[in-house]
Every structure is written in C-alpha cells, then in structure tokens.
C-alpha positions as CSV (number, residue, x, y, z in Angstrom):
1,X,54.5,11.9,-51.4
2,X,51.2,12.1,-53.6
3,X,48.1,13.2,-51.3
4,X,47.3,8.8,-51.5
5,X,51.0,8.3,-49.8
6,X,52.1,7.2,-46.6
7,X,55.6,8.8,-46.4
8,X,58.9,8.1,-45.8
9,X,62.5,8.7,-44.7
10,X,62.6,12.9,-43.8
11,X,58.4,13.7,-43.6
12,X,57.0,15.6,-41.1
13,X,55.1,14.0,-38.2
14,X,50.9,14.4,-38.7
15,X,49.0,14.9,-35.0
16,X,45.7,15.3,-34.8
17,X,43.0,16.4,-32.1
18,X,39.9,15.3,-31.6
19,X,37.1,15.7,-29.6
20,X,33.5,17.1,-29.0
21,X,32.4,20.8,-29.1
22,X,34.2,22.5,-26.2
23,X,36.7,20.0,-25.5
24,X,39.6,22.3,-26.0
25,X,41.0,21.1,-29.1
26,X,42.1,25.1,-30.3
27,X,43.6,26.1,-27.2
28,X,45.8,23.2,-27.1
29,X,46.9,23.0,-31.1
30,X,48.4,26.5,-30.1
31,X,50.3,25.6,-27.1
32,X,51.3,22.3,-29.3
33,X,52.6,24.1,-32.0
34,X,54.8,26.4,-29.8
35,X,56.4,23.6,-28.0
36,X,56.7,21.3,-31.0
37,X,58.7,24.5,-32.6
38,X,60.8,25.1,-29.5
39,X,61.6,21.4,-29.5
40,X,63.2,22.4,-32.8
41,X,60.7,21.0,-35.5
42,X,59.3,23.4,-38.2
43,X,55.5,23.5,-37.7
44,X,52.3,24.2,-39.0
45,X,49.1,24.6,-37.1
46,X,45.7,23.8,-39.3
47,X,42.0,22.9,-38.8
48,X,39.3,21.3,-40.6
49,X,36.8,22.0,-41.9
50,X,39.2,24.4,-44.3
51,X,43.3,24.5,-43.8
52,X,42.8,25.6,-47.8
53,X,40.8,28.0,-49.7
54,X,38.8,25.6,-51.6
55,X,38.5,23.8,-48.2
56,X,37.7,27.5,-45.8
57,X,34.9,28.0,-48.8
58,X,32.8,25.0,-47.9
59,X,33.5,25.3,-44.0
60,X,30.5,28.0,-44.5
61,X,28.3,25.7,-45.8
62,X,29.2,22.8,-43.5
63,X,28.5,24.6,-40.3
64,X,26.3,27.8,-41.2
65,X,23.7,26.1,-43.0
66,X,22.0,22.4,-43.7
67,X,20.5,20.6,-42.1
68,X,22.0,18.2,-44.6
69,X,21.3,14.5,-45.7
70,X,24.2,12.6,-43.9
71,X,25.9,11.4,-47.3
72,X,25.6,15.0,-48.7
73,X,27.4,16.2,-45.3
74,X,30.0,13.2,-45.3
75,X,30.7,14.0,-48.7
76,X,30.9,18.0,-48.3
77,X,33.9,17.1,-45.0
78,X,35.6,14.8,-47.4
79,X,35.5,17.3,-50.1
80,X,37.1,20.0,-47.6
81,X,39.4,17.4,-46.6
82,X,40.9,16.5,-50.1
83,X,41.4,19.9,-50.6
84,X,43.3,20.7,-47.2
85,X,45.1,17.0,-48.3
86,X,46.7,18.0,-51.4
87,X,47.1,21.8,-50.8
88,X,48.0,21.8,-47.2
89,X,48.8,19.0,-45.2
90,X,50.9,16.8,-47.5
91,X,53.2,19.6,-49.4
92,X,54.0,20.3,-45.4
93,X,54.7,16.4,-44.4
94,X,57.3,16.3,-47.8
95,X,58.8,19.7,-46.6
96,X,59.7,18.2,-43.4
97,X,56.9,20.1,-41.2
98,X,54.9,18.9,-38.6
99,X,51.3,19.3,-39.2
100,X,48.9,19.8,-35.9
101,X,45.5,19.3,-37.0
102,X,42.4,20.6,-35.4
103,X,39.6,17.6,-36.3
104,X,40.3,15.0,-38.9
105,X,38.4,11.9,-40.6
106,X,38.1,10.4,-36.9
107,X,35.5,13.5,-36.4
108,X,33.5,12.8,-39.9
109,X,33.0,9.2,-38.6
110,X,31.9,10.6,-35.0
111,X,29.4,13.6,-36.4
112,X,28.1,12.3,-39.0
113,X,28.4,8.5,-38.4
114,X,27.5,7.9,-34.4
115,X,26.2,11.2,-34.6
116,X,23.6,11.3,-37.6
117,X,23.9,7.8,-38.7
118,X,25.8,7.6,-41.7
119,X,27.0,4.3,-42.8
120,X,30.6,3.0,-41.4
121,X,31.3,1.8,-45.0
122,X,30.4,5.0,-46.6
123,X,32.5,6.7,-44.6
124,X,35.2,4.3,-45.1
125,X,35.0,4.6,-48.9
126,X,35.1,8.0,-48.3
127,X,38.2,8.1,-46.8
128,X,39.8,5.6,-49.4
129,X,38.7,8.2,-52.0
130,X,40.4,11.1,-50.7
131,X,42.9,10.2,-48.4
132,X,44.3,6.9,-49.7
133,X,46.6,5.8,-47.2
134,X,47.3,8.7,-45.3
135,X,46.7,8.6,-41.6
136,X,47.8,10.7,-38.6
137,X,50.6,9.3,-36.6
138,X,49.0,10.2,-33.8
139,X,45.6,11.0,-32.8
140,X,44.7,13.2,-29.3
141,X,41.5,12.5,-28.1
142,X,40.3,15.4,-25.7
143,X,37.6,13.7,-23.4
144,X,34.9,15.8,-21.6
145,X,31.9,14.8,-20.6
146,X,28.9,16.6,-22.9
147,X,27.6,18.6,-20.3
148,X,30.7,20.1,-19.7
149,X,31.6,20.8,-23.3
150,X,28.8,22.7,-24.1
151,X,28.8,25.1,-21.4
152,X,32.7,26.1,-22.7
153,X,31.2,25.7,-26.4
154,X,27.8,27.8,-25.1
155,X,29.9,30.5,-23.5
156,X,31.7,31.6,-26.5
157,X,28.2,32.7,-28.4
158,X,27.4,32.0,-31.7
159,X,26.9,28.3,-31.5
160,X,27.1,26.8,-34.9
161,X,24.8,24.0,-35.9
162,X,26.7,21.2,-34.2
163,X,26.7,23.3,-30.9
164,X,23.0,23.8,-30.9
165,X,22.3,19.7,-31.3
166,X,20.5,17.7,-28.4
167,X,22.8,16.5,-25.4
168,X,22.2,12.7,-26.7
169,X,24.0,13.8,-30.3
170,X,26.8,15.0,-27.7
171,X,26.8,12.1,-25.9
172,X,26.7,9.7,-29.0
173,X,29.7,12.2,-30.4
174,X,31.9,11.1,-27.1
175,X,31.1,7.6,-27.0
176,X,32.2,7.3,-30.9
177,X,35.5,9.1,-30.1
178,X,36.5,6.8,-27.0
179,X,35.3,3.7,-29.5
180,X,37.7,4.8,-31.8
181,X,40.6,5.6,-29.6
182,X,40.1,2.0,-27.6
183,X,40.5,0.3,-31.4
184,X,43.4,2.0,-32.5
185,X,45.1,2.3,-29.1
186,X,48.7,2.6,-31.5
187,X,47.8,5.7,-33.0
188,X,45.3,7.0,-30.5
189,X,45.3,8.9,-26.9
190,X,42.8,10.0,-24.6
191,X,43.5,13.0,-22.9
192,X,41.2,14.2,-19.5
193,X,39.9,17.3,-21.2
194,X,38.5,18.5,-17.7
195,X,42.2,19.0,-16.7
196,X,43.2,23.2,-16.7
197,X,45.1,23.4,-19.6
198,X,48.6,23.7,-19.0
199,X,48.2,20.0,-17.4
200,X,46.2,19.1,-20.8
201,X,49.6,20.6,-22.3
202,X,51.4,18.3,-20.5
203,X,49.8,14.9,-21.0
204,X,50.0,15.8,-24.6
205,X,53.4,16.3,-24.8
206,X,54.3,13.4,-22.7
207,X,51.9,11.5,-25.5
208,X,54.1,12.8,-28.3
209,X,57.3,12.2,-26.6
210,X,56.5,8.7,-25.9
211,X,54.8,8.3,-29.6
212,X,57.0,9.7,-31.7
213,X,60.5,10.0,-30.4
C-alpha cells in the first residue's frame, strides 16, 4: 500500500485518539498498545505531531514557537503528517501492525479549523494532498470538559502554546471533536474522559472489540 492507499487483505488495523489538552489520550495509547499485543496483534504505538524524524523535527516548531498564520500551521501538521504517513504509519499497516495513534487529521481540523479558523476546504485539500485515501478505522474521541482538561494539562508544567490558549479555544476544540464524531458515527467513538482510567481502558477496548473484530 502506497502512503495514498486504503489497504487490503493482511494490513494492520489504524486507531486513533483524539481529544483536547488533558484528555488522556497518552495514558491510554499505552494501556492500548499492551492489550492490543496481549490480544496477539503486533503493535506500534505513535503520536503526531512527529512518529518520524522529518516529522519529530517540525513538532518543535509547531508547538514551541508561532503564533502562526492558520494556513502556515495547517500546512506545517500536514507536512509532519506525510512524513509520519510514508515512513511510519503505512510500512506498519503493510507489515501487518496495528498502529495506535496519538492525534491525527481529526485534530488539524479541530485546532486549527474550529480552533483558529482555518477553512474546512483547506483542510480538506490538505488531507487529499497527503493522505489520499487513508483514514483510521477507528477514531477514539476522549471527551472532557475544558475546565477539566486543563487542570491535568496545567499540572504537568510546561504548557506548550496550545495549553496556554483562552478556555473559549478549548471549548471550540471540544465542540469540533464531538461534531466530528456525531458525523462519522462508523469510524468514530466518544469515550467519557472523566472516567479513572482503567474504566477509560475498558470502554476502549469494548469500542475495538465491537469495531474491529
């Protein structure tokens, strides 16, 4: 499968997580990835931005510095994103791997679209460019309310850019997410992230179970 493919017959199976800052999203990719092995599948545990060197070198710029115009910003994820594509995530799917992905193009059209106002249709050529027709085949959404997050997010110290935006940013950041999950309900699965996490473990799994058995 060429980074533009879909699959086939033997890939790997591509999750990703989504979510606002503090929504738990790390914390459960681990626990994921060590009962997705257990089950019996080889795995791989990524993030974005980076899941590549090309891709870890712009996370720096993405998060440590701007502010950027929204297009420039857009285009800087997507150009991470190609990167972790071709290098990473699709040489895993061929191999039979199961990729669980920490943020995806579900959080580019969050942050920078709800979030900063970026076009829809820039982002969706965007994602045409460098991901062709490559999508998860299934999408976590970890759902906390902003307040919440960013007392987890807060507590860890040094907040990057994103952390230190205004609650509304936040709040437009969850609203996109639960926008996008309640149109693609067939890919797509809110998770309460307020839940301790051995239950967020749990709905997860049941999530994958039920998705892709």
């Amino acid at each position: 499968m060429a980074p533009d493919g879909a699959g086939g017959e033997g890939r790997g199976r591509f999750i990703t997580l989504e979510g606002g800052e503090g929504a738990g999203k790390t914390t459960l990719s681990r626990a994921l990835a060590v009962e997705i092995a257990l089950a019996g599948h080889p795995v791989l545990r990524t993030r974005e931005p980076g899941g590549a060197p090309g891709a870890e070198a712009v996370r720096s710029l993405i998060l440590d510095r701007g502010p950027w115009d929204p297009v420039a910003e857009a285009m800087l994820h997507f150009a991470a994103r190609r990167e972790h594509v071709a290098r990473t995530i699709v040489p895993a799917l061929e191999a039979g791997i199961w990729v669980v992905c920490d943020r995806f193009a579900d959080s580019t059209l969050a942050y920078q679209g709800a979030g900063q106002g970026l076009p829809r249709d820039v982002w969706e050529r965007l994602c045409d460019l460098a991901l062709g027709a490559l999508q998860p085949d299934l999408t976590l959404v970890l759902d906390l309310t902003p307040a919440s997050g960013m007392a987890r997010a807060l507590s860890r110290g040094d907040a990057n850019r994103y952390e230190r935006q205004e609650e509304g940013f936040h709040r437009r950041i969850r609203e996109a997410f639960l926008a996008i999950a309640a149109a693609e309900p067939g890919r797509c699965a809110v998770i309460d992230a307020a839940r301790p996490p051995p239950e967020v473990l749990t709905a997860a799994l049941a999530a994958v179970g039920e998705r892709l058995a």
